[in-house]
C-alpha positions as CSV (number, residue, x, y, z in Angstrom):
1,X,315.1,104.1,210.5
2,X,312.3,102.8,208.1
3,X,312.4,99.7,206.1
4,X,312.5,99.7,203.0
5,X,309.1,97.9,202.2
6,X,307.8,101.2,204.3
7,X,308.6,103.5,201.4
8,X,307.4,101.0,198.9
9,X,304.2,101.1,201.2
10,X,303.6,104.8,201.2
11,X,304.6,105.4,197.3
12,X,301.8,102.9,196.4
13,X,299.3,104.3,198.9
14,X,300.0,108.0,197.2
15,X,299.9,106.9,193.4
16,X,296.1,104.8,194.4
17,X,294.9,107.6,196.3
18,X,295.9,109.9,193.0
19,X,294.6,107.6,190.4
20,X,291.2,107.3,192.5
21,X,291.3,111.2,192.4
22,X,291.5,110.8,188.8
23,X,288.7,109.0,188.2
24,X,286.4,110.9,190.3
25,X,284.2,113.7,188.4
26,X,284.4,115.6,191.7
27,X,287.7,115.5,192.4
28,X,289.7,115.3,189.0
29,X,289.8,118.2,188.3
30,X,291.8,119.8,191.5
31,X,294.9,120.2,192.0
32,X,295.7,118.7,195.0
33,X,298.6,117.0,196.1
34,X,299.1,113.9,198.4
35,X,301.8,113.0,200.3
36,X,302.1,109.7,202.6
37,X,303.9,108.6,205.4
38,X,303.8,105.9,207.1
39,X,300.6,105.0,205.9
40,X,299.0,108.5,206.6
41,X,298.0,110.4,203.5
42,X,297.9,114.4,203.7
43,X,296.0,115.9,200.9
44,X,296.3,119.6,200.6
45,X,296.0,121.9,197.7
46,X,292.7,124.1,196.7
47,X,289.1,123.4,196.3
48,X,286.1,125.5,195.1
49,X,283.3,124.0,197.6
50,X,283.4,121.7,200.8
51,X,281.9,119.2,198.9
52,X,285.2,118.9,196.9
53,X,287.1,118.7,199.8
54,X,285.3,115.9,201.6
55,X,285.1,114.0,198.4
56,X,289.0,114.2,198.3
57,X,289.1,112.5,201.7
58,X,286.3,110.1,201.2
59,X,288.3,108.9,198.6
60,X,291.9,108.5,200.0
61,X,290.4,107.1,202.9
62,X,289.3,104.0,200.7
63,X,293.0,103.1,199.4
64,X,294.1,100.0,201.2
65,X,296.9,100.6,203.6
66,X,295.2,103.9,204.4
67,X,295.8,104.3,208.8
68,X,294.6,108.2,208.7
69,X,293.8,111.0,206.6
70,X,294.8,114.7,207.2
71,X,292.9,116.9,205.5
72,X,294.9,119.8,204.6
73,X,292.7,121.2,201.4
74,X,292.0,125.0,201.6
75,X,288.5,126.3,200.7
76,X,289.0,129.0,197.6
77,X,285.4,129.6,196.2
78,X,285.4,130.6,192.6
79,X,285.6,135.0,192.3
């Protein structure tokens, strides 16, 4: 069974690694969602270039509290 703090933990970790998203010309506008637990954040969604998708990670990987990040993004260039 977790602790409580644990979920506390993990919420907090998802809402910084989504406002740093935010903020990030790169990375704002994607839709990609993140989920955390137990300190590992799973990003996955859709990005136009790899760039995108390693700036997604670079990013959640800054996020105090951070222990791993699966990258979980799909590649969908523009048609």
């Amino acid at each position: 069974m977790k602790a409580v703090g644990q979920y506390v933990d993990d919420a907090t970790i998802t809402t910084k690694v989504k406002a740093k998203h935010a903020e990030d010309e790169t990375v704002s506008a994607l839709r990609v969602n993140v989920e955390t637990k137990q300190g590992v954040v799973v990003l996955s969604g859709e990005a136009r270039t790899e760039t995108e998708v390693e700036r997604a990670e670079v990013l959640a990987k800054q996020v105090e509290g951070v222990k791993a990040v699966s990258n979980k993004i799909e590649l969908k260039p523009k048609s």
